[in-house]
C-alpha positions in Angstrom: 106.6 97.4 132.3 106.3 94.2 130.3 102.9 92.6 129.5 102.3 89.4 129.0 101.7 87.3 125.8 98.4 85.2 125.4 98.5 82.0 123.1 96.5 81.7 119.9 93.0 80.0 120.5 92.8 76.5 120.1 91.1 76.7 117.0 91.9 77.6 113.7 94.9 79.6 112.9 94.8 83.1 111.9 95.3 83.8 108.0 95.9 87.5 109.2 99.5 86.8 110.7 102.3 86.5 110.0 103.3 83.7 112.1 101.1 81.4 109.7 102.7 79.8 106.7 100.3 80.3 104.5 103.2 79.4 101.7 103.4 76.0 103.8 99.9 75.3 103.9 99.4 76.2 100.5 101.7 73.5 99.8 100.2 70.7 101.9 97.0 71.5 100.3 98.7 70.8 97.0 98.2 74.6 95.9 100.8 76.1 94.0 102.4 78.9 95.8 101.2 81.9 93.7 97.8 81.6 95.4 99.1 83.0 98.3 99.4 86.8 96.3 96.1 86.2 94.9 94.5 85.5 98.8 96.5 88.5 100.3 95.6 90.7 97.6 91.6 90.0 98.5 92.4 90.7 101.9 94.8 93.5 102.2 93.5 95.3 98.9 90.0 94.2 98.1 88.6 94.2 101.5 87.1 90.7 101.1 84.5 90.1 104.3 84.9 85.9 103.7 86.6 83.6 101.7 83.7 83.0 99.7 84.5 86.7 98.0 87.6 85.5 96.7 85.8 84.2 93.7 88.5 83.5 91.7 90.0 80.9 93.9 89.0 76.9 93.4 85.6 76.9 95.3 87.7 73.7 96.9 90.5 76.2 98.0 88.0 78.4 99.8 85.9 75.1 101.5 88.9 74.2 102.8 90.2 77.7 103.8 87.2 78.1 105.7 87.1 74.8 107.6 91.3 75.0 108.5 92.2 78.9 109.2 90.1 82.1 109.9 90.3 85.9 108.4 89.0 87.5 111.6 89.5 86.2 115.5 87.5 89.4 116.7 84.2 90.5 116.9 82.6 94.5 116.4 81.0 94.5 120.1 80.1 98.5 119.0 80.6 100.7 116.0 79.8 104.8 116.8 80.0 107.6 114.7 80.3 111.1 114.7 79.1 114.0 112.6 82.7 114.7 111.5 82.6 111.5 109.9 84.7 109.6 112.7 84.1 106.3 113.4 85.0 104.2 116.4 85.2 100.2 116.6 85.5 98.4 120.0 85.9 94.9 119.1 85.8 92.0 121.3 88.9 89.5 121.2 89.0 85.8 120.8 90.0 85.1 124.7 87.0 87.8 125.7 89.0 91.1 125.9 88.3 94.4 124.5 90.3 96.8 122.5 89.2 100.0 120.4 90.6 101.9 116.9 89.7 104.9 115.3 89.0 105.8 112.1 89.6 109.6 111.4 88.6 111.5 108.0 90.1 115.1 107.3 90.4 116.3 103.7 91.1 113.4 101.6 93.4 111.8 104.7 92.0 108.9 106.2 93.8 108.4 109.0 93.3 105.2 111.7 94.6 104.7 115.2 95.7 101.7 116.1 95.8 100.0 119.9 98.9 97.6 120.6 98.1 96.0 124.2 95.4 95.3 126.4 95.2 98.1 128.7 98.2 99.7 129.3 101.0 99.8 132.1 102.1 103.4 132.0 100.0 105.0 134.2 99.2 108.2 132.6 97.3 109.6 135.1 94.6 111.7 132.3 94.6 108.8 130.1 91.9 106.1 130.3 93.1 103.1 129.1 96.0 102.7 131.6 93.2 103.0 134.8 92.9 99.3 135.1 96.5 98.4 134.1 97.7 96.3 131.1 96.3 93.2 130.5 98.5 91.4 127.7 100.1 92.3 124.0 98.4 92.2 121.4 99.6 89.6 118.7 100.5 90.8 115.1 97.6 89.3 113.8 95.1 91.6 116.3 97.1 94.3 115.5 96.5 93.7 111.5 92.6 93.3 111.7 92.2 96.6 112.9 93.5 98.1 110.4 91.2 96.1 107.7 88.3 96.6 109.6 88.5 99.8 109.6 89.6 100.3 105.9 86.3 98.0 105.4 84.5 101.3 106.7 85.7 102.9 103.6 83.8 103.3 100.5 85.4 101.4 97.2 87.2 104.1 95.8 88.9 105.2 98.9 91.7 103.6 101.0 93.4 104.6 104.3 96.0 106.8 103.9 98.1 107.5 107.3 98.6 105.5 110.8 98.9 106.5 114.3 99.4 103.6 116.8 98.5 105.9 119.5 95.2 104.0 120.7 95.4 101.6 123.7 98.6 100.7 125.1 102.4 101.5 125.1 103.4 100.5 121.6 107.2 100.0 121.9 106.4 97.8 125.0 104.9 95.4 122.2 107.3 96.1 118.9 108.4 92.4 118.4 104.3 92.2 117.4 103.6 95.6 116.4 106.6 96.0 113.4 105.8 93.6 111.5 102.2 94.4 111.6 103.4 97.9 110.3 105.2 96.7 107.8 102.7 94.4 106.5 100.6 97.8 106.1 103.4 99.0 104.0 103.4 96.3 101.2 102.5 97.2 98.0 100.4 94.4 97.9 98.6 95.1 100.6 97.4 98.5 102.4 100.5 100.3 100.5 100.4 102.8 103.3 104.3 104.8 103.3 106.4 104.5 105.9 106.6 108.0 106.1 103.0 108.4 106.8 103.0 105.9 110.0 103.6 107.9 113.3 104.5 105.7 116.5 103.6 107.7 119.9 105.0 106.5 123.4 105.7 107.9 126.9 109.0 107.3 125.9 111.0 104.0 126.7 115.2 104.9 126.1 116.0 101.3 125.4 112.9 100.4 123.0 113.7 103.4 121.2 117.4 102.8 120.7 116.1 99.5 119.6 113.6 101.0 116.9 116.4 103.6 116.1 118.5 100.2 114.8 116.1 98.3 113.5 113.7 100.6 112.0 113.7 104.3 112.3 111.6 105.4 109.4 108.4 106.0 111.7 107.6 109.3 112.8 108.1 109.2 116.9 105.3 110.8 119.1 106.8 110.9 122.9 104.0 112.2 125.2 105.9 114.4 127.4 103.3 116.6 129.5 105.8 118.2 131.8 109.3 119.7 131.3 110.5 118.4 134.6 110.8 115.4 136.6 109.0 115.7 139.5 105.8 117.2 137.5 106.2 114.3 134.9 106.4 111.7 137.4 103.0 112.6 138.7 101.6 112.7 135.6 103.3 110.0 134.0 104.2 107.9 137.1 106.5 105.4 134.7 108.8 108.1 134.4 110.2 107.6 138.1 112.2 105.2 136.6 113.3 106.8 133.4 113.6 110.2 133.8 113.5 113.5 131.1 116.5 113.5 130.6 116.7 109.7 129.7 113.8 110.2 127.3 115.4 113.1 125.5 118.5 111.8 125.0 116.9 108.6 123.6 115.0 110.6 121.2 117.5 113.0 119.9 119.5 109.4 118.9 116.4 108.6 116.9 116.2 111.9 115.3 119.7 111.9 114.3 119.5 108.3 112.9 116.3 108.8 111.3 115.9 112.6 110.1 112.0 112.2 110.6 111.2 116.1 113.3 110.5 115.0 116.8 106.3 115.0 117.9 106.4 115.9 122.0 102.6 115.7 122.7 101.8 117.8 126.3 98.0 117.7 127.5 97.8 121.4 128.9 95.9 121.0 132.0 94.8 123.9 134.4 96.9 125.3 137.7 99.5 121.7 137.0 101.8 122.3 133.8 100.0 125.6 132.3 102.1 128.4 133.8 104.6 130.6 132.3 107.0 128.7 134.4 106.0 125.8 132.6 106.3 126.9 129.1 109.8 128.5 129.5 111.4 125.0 131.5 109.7 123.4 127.8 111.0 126.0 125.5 114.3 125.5 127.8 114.0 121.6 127.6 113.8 121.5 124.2 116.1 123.9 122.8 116.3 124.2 119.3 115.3 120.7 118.3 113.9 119.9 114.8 110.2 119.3 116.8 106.5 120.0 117.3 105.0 120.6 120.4 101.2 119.5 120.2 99.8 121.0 123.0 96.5 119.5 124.0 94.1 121.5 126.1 93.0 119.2 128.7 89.1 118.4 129.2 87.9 118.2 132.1 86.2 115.2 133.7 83.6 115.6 136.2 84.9 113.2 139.7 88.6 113.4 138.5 91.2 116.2 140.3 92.3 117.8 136.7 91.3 121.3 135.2 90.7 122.5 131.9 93.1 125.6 130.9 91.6 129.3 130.9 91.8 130.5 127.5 93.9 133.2 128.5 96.6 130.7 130.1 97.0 128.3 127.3 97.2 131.5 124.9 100.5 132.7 127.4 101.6 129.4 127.2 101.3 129.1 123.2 102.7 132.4 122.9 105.9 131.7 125.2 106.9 128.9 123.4 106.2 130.5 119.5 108.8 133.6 121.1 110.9 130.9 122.1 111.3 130.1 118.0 109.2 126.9 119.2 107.2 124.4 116.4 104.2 124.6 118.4 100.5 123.7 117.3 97.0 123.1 119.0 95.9 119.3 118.7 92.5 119.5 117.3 89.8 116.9 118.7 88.1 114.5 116.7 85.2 112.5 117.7 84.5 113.9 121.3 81.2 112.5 121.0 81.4 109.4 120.4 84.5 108.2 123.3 87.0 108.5 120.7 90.3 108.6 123.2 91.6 105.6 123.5 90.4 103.3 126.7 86.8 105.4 126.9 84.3 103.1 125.0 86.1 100.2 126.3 85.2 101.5 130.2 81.7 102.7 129.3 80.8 99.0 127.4 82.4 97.0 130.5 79.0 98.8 132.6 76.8 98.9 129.9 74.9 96.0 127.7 76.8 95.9 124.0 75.1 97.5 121.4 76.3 96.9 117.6 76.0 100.7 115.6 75.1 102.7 118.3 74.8 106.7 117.7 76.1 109.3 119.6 73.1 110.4 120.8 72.4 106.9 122.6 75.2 107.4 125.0 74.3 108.6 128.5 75.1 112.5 129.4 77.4 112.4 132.0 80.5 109.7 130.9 83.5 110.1 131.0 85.7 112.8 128.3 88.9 112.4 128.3 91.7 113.4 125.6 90.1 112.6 122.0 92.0 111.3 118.9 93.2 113.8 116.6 95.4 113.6 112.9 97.8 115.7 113.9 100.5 113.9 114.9 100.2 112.1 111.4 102.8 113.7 109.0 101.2 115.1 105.8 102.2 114.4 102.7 
């Protein structure tokens, strides 16, 4: 299950993580260590593109800022956009990879999702950024940048407002990288984004949860379930062969106890598989009277692939079993189906295609692949 690390580039190092002293360098560059605020605060709060934005630096600070580390290590290979005002970045990596994030706008929430690896080693069988396996982790540094790039996409006056690392990979197969990424987001300094308002999805790894109930259990916890029982699950979720339901309840009903924050169980509802009545009663059963929402997401189908959609009338029975059942259950609502917004699509689609920078919705060709799209609603409000 574990994915392998990739060294910085042999270039310069990356201002945007953590693993850089910027304290250290600030004070072999005979800057006094105050300046280090002042840089953050034009990267984290002002959105600065270069260092030559931070005008109120020593134009000597910024030439040599500029020759000895870098802001950004990726690239924007494409930017879409949809008419609900979602916007999609795939952005190239320094070593030649490809990742994607979201940006999602709903009210006045502006919600982002995040990736965390390369790829991804689950195996989720609807889900296409596991099809070609998991490439490496992403470093803390990657997993900052997204989330200024995509705050860049904001106008001045507006700033992000909620997280959901729910884009490519298994994020507590990467948490030494990915926490303290999150809780740079949380600084006041920087993005000032609440704990409370960053959600943390996975197919649900017992000992990495465990570990995040010790270390850090203030996130919201996401575990896409999809099936009730094992031998349904493992098809769908093949890593679950060596984990098990049960395993994956248990592990989160220690985080909920530890952390108060309700349970999210995410299940794609896909047609003659895990819609039945059958279905929604071993769920209802499963979960008991837990302090949880169910999002149930009505699968979409994909033309060449073995998977249904839901009738309307079966994923009403199934809704309606589980709400008699005293149940939390809501309908994920999709967000940017037309531009490849779940995670691993645009990646797929650019590996085939020539890279385009802005390209609209309506460029796309008619028959690509739609799988699950990004929604907000695993995001808590508030």
């Amino acid at each position: 299950m574990t994915a392998p690390d990739i060294p910085a580039p042999n270039s310069r190092p990356h201002l945007l993580d953590p693993a850089f002293d910027l304290p250290a360098w600030l004070k072999a560059a005979g800057q006094p260590a105050w300046r280090g605020k002042s840089i953050r605060g034009w990267l984290h709060g002002r959105r600065a593109e270069s260092f030559a934005d931070m005008t109120d630096l020593p134009a000597s600070l910024r030439t040599r800022l500029e020759a000895e580390t870098a802001i950004w290590t990726t690239s924007v290979a494409r930017h879409q956009q949809a008419d609900d005002g979602t916007e999609k970045l795939l952005l190239e990596l320094h070593d030649g990879q490809r990742i994607e994030c979201v940006l999602l706008r709903d009210g006045i929430r502006r919600t982002v999702c995040i990736s965390s690896q390369v790829g991804c080693a689950m195996g989720c069988v609807f889900c296409a950024s596991g099809l070609d396996g998991v490439v490496r982790n992403l470093t803390t540094g990657e997993i900052i940048e997204q989330l200024l790039r995509l705050a860049r996409l904001l106008p001045a006056d507006e700033r992000l407002s909620h997280i959901v690392v729910m884009g490519m990979g298994e994020p507590l197969a990467n948490l030494d990288r990915l926490l303290p990424a999150l809780a740079a987001a949380q600084e006041p300094d920087g993005l000032g984004i609440s704990q409370r308002r960053i959600t943390i999805s996975t197919v649900g790894l017992p000992q990495a949860i465990d570990r995040l109930s010790t270390e850090n259990p203030g996130y919201h916890l996401a575990v896409s379930l999809h099936a009730a029982e094992d031998p349904l699950r493992t098809q769908l979720v093949p890593v679950n062969k060596s984990i098990g339901v049960d395993a994956v309840l248990a592990a989160a009903d220690r985080y909920w106890q530890v952390s108060g924050r309700r349970l999210t169980f995410e299940y794609v509802l896909l047609g003659n598989l895990n819609d039945s009545p059958d279905h929604a009663r071993a769920l209802a059963t499963l979960l008991g009277r837990r302090a949880a929402l169910v999002n149930v997401i009505p699968y979409n189908a994909v033309a060449g692939l073995p998977w249904e959609e839901p009738s309307d009338r079966s994923r009403e029975r199934f809704l309606e079993i589980l709400r008699t059942a005293e149940v939390n259950v809501q309908v994920r609502r999709r967000k940017g189906s037309r531009i490849d917004a779940a995670c691993g699509q645009l990646r797929r689609l650019a590996a085939q295609q020539p890279v385009t920078i802005g390209n609209r919705p309506s460029d796309r060709p008619k028959d690509e692949h739609r799988q699950q799209h990004h929604s907000e609603d695993a995001a808590e409000p508030g």
